[in-house]
C-alpha positions in Angstrom: 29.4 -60.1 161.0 31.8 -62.4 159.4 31.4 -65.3 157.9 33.4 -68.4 158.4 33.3 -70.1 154.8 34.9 -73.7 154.3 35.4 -74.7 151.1 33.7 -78.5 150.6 36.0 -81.0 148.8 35.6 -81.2 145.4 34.1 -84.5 144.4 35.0 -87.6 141.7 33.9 -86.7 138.5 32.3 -90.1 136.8 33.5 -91.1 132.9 30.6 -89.7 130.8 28.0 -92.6 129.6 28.7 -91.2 126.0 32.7 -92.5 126.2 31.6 -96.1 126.8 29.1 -95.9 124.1 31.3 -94.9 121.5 33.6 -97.3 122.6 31.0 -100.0 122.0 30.1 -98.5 118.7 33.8 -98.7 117.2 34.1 -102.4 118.3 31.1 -103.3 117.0 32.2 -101.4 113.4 35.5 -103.5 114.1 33.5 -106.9 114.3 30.9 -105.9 111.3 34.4 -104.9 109.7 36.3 -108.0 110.0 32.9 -110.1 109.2 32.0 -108.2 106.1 36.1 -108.6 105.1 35.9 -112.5 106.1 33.0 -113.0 103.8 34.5 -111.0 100.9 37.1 -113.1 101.5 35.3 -116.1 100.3 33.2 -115.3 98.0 35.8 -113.4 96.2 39.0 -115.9 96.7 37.4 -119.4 98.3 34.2 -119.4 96.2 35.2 -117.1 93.5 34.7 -120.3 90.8 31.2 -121.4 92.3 30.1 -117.3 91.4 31.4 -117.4 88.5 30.2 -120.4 86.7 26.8 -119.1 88.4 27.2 -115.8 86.8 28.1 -117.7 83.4 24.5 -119.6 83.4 23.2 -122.5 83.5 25.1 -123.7 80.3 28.6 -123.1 81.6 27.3 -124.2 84.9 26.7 -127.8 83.5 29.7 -127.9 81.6 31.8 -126.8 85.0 30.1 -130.1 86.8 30.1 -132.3 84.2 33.1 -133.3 82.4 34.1 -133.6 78.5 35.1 -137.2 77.8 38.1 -137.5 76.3 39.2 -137.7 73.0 41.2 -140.3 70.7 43.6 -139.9 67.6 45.6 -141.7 65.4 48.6 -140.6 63.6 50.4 -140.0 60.2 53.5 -141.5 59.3 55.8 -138.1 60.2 53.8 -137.8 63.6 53.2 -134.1 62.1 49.5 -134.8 61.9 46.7 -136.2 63.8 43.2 -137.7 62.7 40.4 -138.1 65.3 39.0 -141.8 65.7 36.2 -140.7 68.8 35.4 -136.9 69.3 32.7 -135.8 70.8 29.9 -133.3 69.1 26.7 -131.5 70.0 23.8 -133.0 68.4 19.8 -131.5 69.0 16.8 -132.3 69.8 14.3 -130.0 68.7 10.9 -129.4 70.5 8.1 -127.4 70.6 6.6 -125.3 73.2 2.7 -125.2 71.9 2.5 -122.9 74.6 3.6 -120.1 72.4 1.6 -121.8 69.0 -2.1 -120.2 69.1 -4.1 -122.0 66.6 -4.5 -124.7 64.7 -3.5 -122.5 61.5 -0.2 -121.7 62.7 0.1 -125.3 63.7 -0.1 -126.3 60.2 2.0 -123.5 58.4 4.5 -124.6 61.3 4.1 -128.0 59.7 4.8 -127.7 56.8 8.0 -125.6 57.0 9.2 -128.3 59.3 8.1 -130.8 56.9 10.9 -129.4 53.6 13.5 -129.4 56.3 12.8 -133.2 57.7 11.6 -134.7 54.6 8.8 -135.7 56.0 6.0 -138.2 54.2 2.3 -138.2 54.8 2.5 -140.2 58.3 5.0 -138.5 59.8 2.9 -135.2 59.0 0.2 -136.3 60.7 2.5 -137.3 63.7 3.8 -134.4 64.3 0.6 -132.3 63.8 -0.7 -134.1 66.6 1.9 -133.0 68.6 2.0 -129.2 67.7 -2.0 -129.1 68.3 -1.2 -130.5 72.4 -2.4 -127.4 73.7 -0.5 -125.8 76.5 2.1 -128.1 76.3 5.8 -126.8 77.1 7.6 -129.8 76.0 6.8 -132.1 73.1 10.0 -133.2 71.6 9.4 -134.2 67.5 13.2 -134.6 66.6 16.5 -136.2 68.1 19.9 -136.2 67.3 19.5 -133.3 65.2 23.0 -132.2 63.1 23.6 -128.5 63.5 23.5 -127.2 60.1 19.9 -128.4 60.2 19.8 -126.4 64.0 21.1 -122.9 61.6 18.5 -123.9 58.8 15.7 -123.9 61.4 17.0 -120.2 63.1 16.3 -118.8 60.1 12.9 -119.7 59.8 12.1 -118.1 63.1 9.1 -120.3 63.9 6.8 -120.0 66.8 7.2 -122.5 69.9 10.2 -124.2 68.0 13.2 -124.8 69.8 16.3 -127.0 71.0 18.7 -128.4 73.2 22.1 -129.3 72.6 23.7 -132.6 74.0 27.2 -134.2 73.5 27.2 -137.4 71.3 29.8 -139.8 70.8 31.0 -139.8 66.7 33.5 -142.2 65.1 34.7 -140.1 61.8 36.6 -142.7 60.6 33.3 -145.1 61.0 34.7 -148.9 61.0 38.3 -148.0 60.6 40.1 -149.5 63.8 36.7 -150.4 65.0 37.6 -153.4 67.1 40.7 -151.1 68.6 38.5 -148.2 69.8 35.3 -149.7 70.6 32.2 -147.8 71.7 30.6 -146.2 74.2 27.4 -147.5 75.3 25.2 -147.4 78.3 24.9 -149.0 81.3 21.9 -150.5 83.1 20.8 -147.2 84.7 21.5 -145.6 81.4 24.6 -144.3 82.5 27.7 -143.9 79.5 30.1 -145.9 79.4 33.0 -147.5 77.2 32.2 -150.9 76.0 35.5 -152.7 74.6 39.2 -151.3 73.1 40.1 -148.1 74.4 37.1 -147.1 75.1 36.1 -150.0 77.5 40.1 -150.2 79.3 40.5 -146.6 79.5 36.6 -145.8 80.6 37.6 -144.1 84.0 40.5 -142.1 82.5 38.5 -141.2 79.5 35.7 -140.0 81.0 36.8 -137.7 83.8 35.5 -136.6 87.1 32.7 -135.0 87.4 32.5 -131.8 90.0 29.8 -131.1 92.9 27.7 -128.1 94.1 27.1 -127.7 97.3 24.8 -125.6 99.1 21.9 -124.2 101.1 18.9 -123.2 99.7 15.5 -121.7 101.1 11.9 -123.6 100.7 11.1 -122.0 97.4 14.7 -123.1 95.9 16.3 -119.6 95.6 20.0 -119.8 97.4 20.5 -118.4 101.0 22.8 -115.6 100.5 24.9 -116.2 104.2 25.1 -120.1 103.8 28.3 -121.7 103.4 28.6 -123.1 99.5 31.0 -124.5 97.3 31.7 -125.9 93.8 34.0 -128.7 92.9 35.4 -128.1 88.9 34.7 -131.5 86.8 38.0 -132.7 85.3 37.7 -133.4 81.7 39.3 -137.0 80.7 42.2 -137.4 79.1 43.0 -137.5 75.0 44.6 -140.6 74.0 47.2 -140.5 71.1 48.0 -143.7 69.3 50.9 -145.5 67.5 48.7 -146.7 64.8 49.6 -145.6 61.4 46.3 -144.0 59.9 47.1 -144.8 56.1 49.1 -148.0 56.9 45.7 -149.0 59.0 43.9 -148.4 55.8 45.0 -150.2 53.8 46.6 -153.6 55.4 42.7 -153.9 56.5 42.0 -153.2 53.0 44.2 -155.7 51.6 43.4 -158.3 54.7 39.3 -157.9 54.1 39.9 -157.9 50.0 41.6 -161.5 50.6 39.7 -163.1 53.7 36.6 -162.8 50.9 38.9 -164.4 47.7 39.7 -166.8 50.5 36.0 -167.2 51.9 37.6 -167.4 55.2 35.0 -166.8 58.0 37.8 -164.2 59.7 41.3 -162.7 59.6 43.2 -160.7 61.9 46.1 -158.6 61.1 49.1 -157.2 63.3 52.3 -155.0 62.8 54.2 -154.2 65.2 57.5 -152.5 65.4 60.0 -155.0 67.2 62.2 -152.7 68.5 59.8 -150.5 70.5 56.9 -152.8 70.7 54.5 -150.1 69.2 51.8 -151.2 67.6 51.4 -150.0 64.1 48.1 -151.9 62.8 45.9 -154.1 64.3 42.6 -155.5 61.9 40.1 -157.7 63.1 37.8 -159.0 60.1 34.5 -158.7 59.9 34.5 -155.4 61.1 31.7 -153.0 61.7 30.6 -149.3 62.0 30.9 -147.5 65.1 28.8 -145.2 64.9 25.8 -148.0 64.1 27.6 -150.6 66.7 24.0 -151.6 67.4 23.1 -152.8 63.7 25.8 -155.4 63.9 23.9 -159.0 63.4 26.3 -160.8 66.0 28.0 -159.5 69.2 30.9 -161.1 68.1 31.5 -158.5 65.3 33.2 -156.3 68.9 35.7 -158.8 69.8 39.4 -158.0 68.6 40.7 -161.5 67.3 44.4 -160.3 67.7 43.6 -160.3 71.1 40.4 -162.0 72.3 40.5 -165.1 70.4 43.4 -167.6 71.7 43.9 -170.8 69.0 46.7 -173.3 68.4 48.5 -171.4 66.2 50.1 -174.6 64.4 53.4 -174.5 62.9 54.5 -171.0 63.6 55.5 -171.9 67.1 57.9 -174.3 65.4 60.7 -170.9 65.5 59.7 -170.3 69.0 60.7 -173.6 69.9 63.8 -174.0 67.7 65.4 -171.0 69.0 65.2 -172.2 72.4 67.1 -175.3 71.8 69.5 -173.1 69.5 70.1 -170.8 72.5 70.6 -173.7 74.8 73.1 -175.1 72.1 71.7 -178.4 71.8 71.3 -177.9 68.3 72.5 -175.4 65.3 71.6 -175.1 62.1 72.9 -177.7 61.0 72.7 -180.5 63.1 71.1 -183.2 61.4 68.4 -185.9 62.1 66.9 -188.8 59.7 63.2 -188.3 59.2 61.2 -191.4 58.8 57.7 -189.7 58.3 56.6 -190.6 62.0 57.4 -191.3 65.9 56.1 -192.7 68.9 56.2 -189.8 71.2 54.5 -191.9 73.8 50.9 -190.5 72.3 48.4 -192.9 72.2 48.8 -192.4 67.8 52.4 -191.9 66.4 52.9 -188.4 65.3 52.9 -187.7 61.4 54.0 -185.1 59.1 51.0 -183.2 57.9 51.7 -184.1 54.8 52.5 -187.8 55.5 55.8 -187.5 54.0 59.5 -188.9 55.4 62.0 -186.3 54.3 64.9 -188.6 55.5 67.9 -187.0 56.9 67.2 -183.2 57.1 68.9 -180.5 58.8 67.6 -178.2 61.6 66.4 -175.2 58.9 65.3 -178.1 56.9 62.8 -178.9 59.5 61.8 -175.7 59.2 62.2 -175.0 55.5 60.1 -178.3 55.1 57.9 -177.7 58.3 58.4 -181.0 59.5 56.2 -182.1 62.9 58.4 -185.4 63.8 61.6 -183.0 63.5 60.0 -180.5 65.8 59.6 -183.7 68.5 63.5 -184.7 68.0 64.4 -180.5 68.8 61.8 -180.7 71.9 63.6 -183.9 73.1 66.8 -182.9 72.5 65.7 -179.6 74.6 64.1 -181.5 77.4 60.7 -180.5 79.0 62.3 -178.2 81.6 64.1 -175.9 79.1 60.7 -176.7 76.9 58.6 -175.4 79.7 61.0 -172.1 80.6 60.9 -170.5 77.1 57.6 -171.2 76.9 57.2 -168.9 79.6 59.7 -166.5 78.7 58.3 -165.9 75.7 54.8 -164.5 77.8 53.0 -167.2 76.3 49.8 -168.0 79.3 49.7 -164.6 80.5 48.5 -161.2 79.2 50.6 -158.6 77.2 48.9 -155.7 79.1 48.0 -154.5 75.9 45.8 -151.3 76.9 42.6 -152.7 75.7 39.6 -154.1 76.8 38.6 -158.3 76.8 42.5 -158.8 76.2 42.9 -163.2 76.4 45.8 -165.0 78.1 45.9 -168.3 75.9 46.5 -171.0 77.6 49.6 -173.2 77.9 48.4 -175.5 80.5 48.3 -179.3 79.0 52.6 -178.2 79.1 52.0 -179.1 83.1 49.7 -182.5 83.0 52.3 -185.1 83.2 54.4 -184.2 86.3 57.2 -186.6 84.7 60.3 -184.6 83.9 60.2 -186.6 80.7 59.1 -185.0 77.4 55.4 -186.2 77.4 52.7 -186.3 74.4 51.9 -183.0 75.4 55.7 -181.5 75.0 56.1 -183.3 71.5 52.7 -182.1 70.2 53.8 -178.5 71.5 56.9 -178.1 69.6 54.4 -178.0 66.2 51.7 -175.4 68.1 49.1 -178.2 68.8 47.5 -178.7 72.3 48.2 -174.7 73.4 46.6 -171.7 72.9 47.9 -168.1 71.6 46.2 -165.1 71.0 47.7 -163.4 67.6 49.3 -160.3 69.8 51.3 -163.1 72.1 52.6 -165.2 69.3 53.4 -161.6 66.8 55.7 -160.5 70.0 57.4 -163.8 69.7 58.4 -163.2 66.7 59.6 -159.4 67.5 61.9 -161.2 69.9 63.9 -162.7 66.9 63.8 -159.5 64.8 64.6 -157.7 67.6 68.2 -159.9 68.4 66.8 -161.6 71.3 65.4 -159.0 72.9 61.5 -159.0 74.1 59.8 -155.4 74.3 56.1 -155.3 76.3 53.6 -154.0 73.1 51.7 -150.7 73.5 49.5 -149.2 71.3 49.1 -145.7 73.4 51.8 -143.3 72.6 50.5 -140.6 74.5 48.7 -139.1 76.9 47.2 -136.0 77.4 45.9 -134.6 80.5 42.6 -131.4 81.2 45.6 -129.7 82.3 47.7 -130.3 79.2 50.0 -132.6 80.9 51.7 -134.9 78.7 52.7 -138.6 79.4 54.5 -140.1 76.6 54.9 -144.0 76.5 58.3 -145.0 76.6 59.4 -148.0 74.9 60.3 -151.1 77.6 62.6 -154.2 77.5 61.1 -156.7 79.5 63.7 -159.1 79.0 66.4 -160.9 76.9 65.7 -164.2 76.0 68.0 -165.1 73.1 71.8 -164.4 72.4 72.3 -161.6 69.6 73.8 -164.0 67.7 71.5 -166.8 67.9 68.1 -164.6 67.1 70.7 -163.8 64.0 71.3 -167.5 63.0 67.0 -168.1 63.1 66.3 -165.2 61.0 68.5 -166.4 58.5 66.9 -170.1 58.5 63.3 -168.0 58.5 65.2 -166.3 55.0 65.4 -169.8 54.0 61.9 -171.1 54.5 60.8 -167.8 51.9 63.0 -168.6 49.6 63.2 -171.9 49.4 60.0 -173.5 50.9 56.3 -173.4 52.0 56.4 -170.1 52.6 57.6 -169.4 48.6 54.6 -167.3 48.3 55.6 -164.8 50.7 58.4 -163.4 49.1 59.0 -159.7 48.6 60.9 -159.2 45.0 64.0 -157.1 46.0 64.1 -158.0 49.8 65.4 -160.5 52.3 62.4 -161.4 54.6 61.9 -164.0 57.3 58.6 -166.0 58.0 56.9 -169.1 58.6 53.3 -170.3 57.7 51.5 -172.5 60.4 48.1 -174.6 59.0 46.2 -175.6 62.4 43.5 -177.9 62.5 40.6 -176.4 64.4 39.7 -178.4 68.1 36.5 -179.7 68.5 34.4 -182.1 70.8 35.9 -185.4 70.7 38.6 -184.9 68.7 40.1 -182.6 65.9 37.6 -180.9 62.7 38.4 -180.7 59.1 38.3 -176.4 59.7 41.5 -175.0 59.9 43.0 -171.9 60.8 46.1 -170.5 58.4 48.9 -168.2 59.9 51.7 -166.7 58.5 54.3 -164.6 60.7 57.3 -162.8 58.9 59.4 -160.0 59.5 61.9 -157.7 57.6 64.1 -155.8 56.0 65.7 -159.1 57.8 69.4 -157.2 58.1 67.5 -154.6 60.0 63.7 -155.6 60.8 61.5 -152.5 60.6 58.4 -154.1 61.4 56.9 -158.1 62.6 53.4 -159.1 60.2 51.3 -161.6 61.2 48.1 -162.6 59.4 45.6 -164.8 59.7 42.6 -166.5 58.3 39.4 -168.5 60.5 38.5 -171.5 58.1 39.1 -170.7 54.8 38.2 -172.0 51.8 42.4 -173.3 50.6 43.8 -175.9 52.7 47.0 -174.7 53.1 48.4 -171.2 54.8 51.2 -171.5 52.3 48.5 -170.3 49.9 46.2 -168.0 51.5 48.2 -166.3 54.5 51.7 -166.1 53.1 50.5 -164.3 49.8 48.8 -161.8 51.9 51.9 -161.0 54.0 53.7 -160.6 50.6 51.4 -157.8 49.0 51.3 -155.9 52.7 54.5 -155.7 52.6 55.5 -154.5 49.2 53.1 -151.7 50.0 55.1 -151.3 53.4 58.5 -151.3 51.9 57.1 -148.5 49.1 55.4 -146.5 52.2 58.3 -146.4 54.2 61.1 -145.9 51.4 63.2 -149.0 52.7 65.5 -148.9 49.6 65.8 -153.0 48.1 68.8 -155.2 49.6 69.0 -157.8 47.1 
């Protein structure tokens, strides 16, 4: 029997279910892959400075949030070496955790070991028993602002429960030295640092950095969450400041200045040098000065201000110069010219205007007016100059205005009773301002006057920061800058010989320098009060020299001294600062 067979058709195969499941498993490896890679990514490239100032502890953490304040120094007369004026150091406080003390025993022999190193007398003892016997207690702080060779004494003794924390402290090595320049840091109403006055008050943003950030997620009992985003911000340590004062030339002009405001039993003196061809600041005193690292002893508050800058006056006859070589530029006078003193005028004041001596000098010459400092020959040069021209070099000069000195509590003076008549005619005010009464001048305005002269015309801004130096090590070094010309070469030249004159031949005698040609002029103020003018007076005396090529611009001054005139008291301190300045800088003599 046969059999008819047919073959069925062979059916679709279906994809095994194990294909599709290891398909899913490599892109899932993929994903984990590329997520695990993504997060290595960050933590070891993106975050890599949050781990490792977490890795570091909690030391380097704080110092990687919170920034080092920076630093300022003076210099030495080659600019090869550097001295520190604010720094900052770790002081301790040392504690006691009576946690780890057991008994009253070792409270005592504790005590006593503490006591050798402290010095301490029979109350104190007692004190700080107390403190030792708190049982249980973690934290019970018994000393502050600990030095560290005291810290290294106390590691050796090894003592149960005693131990310390570090914290930065502002120090002043060079104590009072520049005080009024550098100021201090202090704190502010939530406690907070920050820079009080000088440097440390104008520069307080730059000096003290920026401080970083954490950022984060953590879980409810404070440990971080492993898988949340976080990130750390690096603090920026402030900037060192490097300045143009001369350490030892700092030394001692203050020395000299403080030695004769007491012979002179002058209430204050101020002191400035300044290089007129740069406008660098060299020295700057401010008598009575005070310690910095005690600023809060001081008796009066008035001990921070810096006179060369905060304290405007009328500066008397010194502006005479200022005046004289504006009429000398304008050519409506030289040297020469000639006028007939009769010992007063009427320059429409409600008195007539006197010599302060009450003399008539009769017919006198332009550097006789000056040789003799003669007020009613100052009011003949203004008129002759007219109040427009008067008013211009006035403001030229920068008289009324800030140097931009970089320091704190810096005064503008003030040249406004120049403005109170609107007449174009030369006023009261005019003719009492070509002798320095009736304006205001802080010492730094009316010394950079006087650079302008020694410096052939030429008028520089002042700067007492010569460098800057950045966390990075970035340096920015101040460059020296003209502001503007104000007087001819030539006539500057013709002034700083009639200033030679006024040395050598008249009030300002006492300011000579034997072997040198120096230029200068004393000015003996009567101090303002209500209702009229005191009996105090304030004595200036501005010079500069070697006079063929001025190295530096002194001014000095005394707040109501015993001697009535600057001739006496002012003009002999210039002299004896600069015979130490011509030995210290080895200007060979010219004469």
């Amino acid at each position: 029997m046969r059999v008819n067979y047919q073959p069925q058709p062979r059916r679709k195969e279906k994809p095994e279910s194990s294909d599709l499941r290891f398909k899913v498993a490599v892109f899932v490896c993929l994903v984990a892959f590329l997520v695990i890679a993504m997060r290595l990514f960050t933590l070891m490239i993106l975050q890599h400075g949050f781990y490792t100032a977490l890795a570091s502890g909690s030391q380097d953490m704080y110092e990687s949030l919170f920034p080092k304040r920076g630093e300022i120094f003076l210099k030495s007369e080659n600019e090869q070496e550097t001295f520190p004026l604010a720094i900052n150091r770790d002081l301790y406080t040392v504690y006691s955790d009576n946690r780890q003390i057991k008994d009253n025993e070792t409270a005592e022999d504790i005590l006593e070991k503490l006591a050798k190193i402290f010095n301490y007398d029979d109350e104190r003892k007692a004190k700080v028993l107390s403190q030792l016997q708190k049982i249980d207690d973690p934290y019970e702080p018994l000393e502050k602002k600990v030095e560290e060779e005291t810290i290294e004494k106390l590691k050796e003794l090894n003592l149960p429960g005693i131990a310390f924390s570090s914290f930065p402290q502002r120090y002043y090595p060079e104590a009072s030295l520049a005080a009024q320049i550098v100021g201090f840091l202090g704190k502010d109403q939530d406690g907070k640092d920050v820079g009080r006055y000088g440097l440390e008050g104008y520069w307080q943003d730059s000096l003290a950095g920026n401080g970083g950030f954490l950022e984060g997620s953590k879980t409810a009992q404070g440990s971080w969450i492993p898988l949340a985003g976080r990130s750390l911000k690096l603090a920026e340590d402030g900037v060192d400041l490097f300045l143009t004062i001369d350490r030892t030339l700092q030394f001692e002009a203050c020395r000299i200045l403080e030695e004769e405001r007491q012979r002179y039993e002058a209430e204050t003196a101020a002191l400035i040098i300044i290089d007129p061809k740069t406008g660098a600041i060299k020295t700057m005193c401010s008598s009575p000065t005070f310690d910095l690292n005690k600023y809060n002893e001081v008796e009066s508050a008035e001990a921070y201000n810096n006179q060369t800058i905060f304290t405007p006056y009328e500066p008397g006859s010194v502006f005479k110069p200022i005046i004289m070589s504006a009429a000398l530029n304008e050519g409506v006078v030289t040297p020469d010219t000639t006028f007939v003193d009769s010992g007063q005028v009427d320059a429409n004041c409600q008195k007539s205007i006197y010599n302060a001596d009450l003399k008539a000098y009769g017919l006198q010459t332009m550097t006789g007016i000056l040789v003799n400092s003669i007020n009613t020959g100052m009011v003949f040069v203004a008129n002759k100059l007219g109040k427009e021209k008067f008013q211009d070099y006035v403001n030229a000069y920068g008289f009324g205005v800030k140097t931009g000195i970089e320091l704190d509590t810096e005064s503008s003076g003030t040249i406004d009773s120049l403005y109170l008549n609107k007449s174009n005619k030369v006023d009261c005010y005019i003719s009492t301002a070509s002798f320095g009464q009736g304006l205001t001048a802080t010492p730094l305005q009316l010394v950079n006057a006087f650079a302008v002269i020694a410096n052939g015309g030429k008028l520089m801004r002042p700067y007492i920061v010569d460098k800057i130096v950045y966390s990075d090590g970035k340096e920015e070094i101040t460059k020296p800058r003209e502001i503007k010309t104000i007087l001819d070469k030539r006539n500057a030249s013709l002034l700083s010989g009639m200033l030679v004159r006024v040395i050598d031949d008249g009030e300002g005698s006492l300011a000579k320098v034997p072997g040198y040609y120096v230029a200068g002029k004393t000015g003996t103020a009567q101090i303002a009060g209500k209702g009229g003018y005191t009996s105090d007076v304030n004595h200036t005396f501005i010079g500069f020299g070697p006079v063929d090529d001025p190295k530096f611009v002194i001014l000095v001054k005394f707040g109501k001294p015993r001697l009535k005139f600057a001739s006496t008291t002012a003009a002999r301190t210039f002299s004896k600062i600069t015979q130490f300045m011509m030995q210290y800088y080895h200007i060979p003599p010219s004469r």
